[in-house]
C-alpha positions in Angstrom: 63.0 82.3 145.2 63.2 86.2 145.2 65.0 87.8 142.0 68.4 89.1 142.5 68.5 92.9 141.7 70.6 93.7 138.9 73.3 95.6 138.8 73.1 98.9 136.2 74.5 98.7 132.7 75.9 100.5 129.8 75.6 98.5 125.9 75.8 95.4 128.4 78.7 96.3 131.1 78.4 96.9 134.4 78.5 100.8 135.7 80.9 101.0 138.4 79.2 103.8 139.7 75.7 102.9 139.3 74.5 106.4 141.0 75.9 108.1 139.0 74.9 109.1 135.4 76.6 107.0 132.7 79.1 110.3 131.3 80.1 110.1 135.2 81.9 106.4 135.7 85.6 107.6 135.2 88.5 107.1 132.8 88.6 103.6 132.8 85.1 102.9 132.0 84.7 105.8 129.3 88.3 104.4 127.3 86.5 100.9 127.5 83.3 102.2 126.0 85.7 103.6 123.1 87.6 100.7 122.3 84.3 98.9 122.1 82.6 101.2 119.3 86.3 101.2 117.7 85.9 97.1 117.2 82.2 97.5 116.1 83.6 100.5 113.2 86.3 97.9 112.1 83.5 95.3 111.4 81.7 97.7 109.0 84.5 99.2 107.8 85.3 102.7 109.4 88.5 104.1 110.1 89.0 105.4 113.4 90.4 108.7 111.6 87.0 109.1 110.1 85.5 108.9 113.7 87.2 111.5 114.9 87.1 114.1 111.9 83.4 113.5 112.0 83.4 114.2 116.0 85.4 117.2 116.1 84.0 118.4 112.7 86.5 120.8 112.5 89.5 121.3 109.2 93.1 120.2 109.5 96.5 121.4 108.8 96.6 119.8 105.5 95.1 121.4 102.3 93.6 117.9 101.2 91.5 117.3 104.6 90.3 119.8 104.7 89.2 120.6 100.6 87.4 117.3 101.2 85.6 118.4 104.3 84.1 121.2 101.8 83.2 119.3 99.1 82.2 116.1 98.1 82.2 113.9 94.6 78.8 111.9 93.6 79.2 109.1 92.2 78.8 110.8 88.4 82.2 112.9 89.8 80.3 116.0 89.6 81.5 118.2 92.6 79.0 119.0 95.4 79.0 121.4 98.1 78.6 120.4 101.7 77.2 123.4 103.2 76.4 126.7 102.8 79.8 129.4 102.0 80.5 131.4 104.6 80.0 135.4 104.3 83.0 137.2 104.0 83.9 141.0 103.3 84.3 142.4 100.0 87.3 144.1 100.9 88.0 147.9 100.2 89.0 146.8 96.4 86.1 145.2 95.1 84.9 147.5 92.2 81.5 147.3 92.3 80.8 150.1 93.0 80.0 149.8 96.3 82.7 151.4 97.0 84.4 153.6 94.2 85.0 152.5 90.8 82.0 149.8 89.4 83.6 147.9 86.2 80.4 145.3 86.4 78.5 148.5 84.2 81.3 147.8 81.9 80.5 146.3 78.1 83.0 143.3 78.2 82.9 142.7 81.9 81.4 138.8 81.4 84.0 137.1 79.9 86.7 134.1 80.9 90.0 134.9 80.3 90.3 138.2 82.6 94.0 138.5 83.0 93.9 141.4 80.5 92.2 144.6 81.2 89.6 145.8 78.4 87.3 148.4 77.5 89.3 152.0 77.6 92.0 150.0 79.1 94.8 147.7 77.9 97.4 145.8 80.4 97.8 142.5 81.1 98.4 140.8 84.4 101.7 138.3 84.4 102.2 135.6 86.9 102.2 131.5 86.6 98.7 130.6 85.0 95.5 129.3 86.9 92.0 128.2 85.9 89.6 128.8 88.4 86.6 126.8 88.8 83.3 127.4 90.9 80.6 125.4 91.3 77.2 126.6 92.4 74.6 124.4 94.6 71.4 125.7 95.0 71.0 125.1 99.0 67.4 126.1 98.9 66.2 123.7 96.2 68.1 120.5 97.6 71.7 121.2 96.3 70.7 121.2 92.9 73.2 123.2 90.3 72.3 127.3 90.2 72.5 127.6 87.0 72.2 131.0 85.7 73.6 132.8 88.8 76.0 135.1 88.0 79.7 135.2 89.5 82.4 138.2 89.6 86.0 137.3 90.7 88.5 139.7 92.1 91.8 139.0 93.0 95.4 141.1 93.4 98.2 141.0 91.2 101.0 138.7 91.9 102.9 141.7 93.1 99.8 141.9 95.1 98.1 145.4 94.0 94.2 145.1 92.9 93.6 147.0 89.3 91.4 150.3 89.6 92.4 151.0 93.3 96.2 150.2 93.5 99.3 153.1 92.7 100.5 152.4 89.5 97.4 150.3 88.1 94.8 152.5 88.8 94.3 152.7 84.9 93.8 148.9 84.9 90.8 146.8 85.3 92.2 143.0 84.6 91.7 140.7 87.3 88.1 141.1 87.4 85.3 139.6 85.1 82.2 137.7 85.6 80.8 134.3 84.5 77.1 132.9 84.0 76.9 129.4 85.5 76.4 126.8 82.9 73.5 123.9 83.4 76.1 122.1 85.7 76.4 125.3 88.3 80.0 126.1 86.8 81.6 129.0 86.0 85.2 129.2 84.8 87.8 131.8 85.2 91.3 131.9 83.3 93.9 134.3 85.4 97.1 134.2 87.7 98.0 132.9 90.7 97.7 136.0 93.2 100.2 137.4 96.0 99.9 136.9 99.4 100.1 140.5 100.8 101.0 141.6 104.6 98.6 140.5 106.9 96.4 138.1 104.3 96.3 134.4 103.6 96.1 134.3 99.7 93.2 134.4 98.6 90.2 135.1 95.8 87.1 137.4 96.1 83.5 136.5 94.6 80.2 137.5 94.5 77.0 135.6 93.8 74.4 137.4 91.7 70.8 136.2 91.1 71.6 136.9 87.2 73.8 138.3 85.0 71.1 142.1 84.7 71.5 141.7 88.3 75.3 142.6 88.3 74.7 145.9 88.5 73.4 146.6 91.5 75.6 145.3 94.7 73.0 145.5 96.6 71.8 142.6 94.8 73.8 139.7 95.6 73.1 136.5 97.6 76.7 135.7 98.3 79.9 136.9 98.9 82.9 134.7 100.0 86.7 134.3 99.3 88.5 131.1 98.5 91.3 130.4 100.8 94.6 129.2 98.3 96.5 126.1 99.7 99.5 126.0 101.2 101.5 123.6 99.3 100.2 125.4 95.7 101.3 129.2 97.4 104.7 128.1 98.4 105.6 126.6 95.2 104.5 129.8 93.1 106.0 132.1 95.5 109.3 130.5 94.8 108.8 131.9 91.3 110.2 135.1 89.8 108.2 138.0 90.6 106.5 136.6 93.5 109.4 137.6 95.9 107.4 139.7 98.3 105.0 137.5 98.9 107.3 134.9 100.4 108.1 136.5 103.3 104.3 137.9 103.7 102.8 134.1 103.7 105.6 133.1 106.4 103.9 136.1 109.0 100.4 134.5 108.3 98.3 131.2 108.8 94.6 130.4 108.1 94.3 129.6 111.8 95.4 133.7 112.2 93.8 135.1 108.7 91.0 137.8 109.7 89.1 136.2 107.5 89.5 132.5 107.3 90.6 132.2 110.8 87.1 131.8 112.7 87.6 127.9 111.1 90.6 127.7 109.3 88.8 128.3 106.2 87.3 124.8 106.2 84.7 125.7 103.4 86.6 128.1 101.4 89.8 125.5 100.3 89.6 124.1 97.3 90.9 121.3 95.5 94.1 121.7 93.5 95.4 120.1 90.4 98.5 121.4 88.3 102.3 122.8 88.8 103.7 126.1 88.0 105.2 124.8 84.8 101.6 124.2 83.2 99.5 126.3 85.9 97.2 125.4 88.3 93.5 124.4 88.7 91.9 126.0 91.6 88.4 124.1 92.3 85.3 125.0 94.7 82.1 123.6 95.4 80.5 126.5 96.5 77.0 126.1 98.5 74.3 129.2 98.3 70.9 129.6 100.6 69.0 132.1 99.0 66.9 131.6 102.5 69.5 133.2 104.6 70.3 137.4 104.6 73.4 137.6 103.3 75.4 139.5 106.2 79.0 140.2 104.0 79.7 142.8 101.5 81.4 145.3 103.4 85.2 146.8 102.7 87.5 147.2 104.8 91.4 148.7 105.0 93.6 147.4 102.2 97.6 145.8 101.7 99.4 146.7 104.8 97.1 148.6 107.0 94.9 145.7 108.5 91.5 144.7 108.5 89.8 142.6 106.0 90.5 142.9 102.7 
């Protein structure tokens, strides 16, 4: 007796358009096909929420999702970075002398606490407190921690000026110092929460450097980036006395419209936070270097108010 032909199947149901190719057979038989790998997910374990973050592999709304899409905890807790940090501009503020004053020639420029100025200069910075942690991953050697690297941090005053540059604290250079990462990739920063400014999501400028002798020479760095400062964290400090401005600043802005962040919402660049304004906050970031890649950032822009990246 002659064998029947079979009809064509798809992870063992029928197409109901067997001529056509499999991403062709319509609504119906694509939903079913969805609800089927759904039930198969449940068995192992897998929310459906996990299915789709992984699909559209893109951040969310909330600070949380998408600090967690950036970074990841081992098993030993120790923070590692998912991917490589995206290039960003240095701004026109970020005296290294790549464009104007350079305080990384400065005796006194690696240090932790850098909400005071120091050298020739005195000052100190006031806003609520926060400790800023970074963590290096060597992207080139498997993830590993870079130690040794060396990191300078930038960021504007609460009232949203940057020392050296901005009227009235051009005679300033606090806000800015630089770490050596430790045998765990870290570096740690003691400062101030910053402003947001017109026309930037809040945010904190650093650059990589192969060594601290190497912090002399911009030329020399194999990474520069900005963290991108939560939501939840900004609104709360801005609500704080001498953060006025920046109130109505962060309510004209969003990471999805930031000139810097927005290509993806910042995805990479938000860290976890920890803290309230009473005590301060902890700002933490994995943050992933490939010495392999040309580092394409570095450039300045226009500063506070008149656009561009800064």
């Amino acid at each position: 007796m002659p064998e029947q032909d079979q009809q064509p199947a798809y992870e063992g149901r029928p197409l109901p358009r067997p001529e056509e190719e499999v991403v062709d057979q319509g609504l119906a038989f694509d939903v079913g096909t969805l609800l089927s790998r759904r039930r198969i997910l449940q068995v192992f374990g897998i929310g459906a929420a996990t299915v789709g973050l992984a699909a559209c592999g893109g951040g969310s709304s909330s600070s949380a999702s998408s600090s967690s899409s950036a970074a990841s905890s081992s098993s030993s807790g120790t923070t590692t970075a998912s991917g490589e940090i995206p290039d960003e501009t240095a701004g026109p503020y970020p005296g290294d002398g790549s464009n104007g004053p350079d305080v990384l020639t400065l005796s006194g420029i690696v240090r932790s606490d850098i909400r005071s100025s120091f050298g020739d200069m005195s000052g100190t910075a006031e806003g609520v407190p926060m400790t800023l942690e970074l963590t290096i991953r060597d992207l080139a050697n498997g993830g590993v921690p870079f130690a040794g690297v060396a990191v300078y941090v930038w960021h504007c005053t609460r009232e949203g000026g940057y020392s050296l540059y901005s009227s009235g604290i051009e005679d300033q250079n606090y806000l800015r110092g630089v770490q050596v990462a430790d045998a765990t990739g870290k570096v740690t920063f003691t400062s101030i929460f910053p402003a947001c400014y017109d026309g930037r999501w809040p945010h904190i400028h650093f650059e990589v450097y192969p060594d601290r002798t190497s912090i002399t020479d911009a030329a020399r760095t194999i990474a520069t980036s900005q963290v991108a400062l939560p939501q939840d964290a900004c609104q709360a400090v801005y609500a704080q006395d001498g953060y006025e401005a920046s109130v109505s600043n962060l309510s004209r802005v969003s990471l999805a419209t930031d000139n810097v962040f927005g290509d993806d919402g910042g995805v990479r660049q938000l860290p976890t936070v920890t803290g309230d304004v009473r005590n301060g906050y902890t700002i933490s970031l994995a943050v992933g270097v490939d010495t392999t890649t040309t580092p394409t950032a570095g450039g300045f822009g226009s500063g506070p108010g008149g656009g561009g990246n800064r």
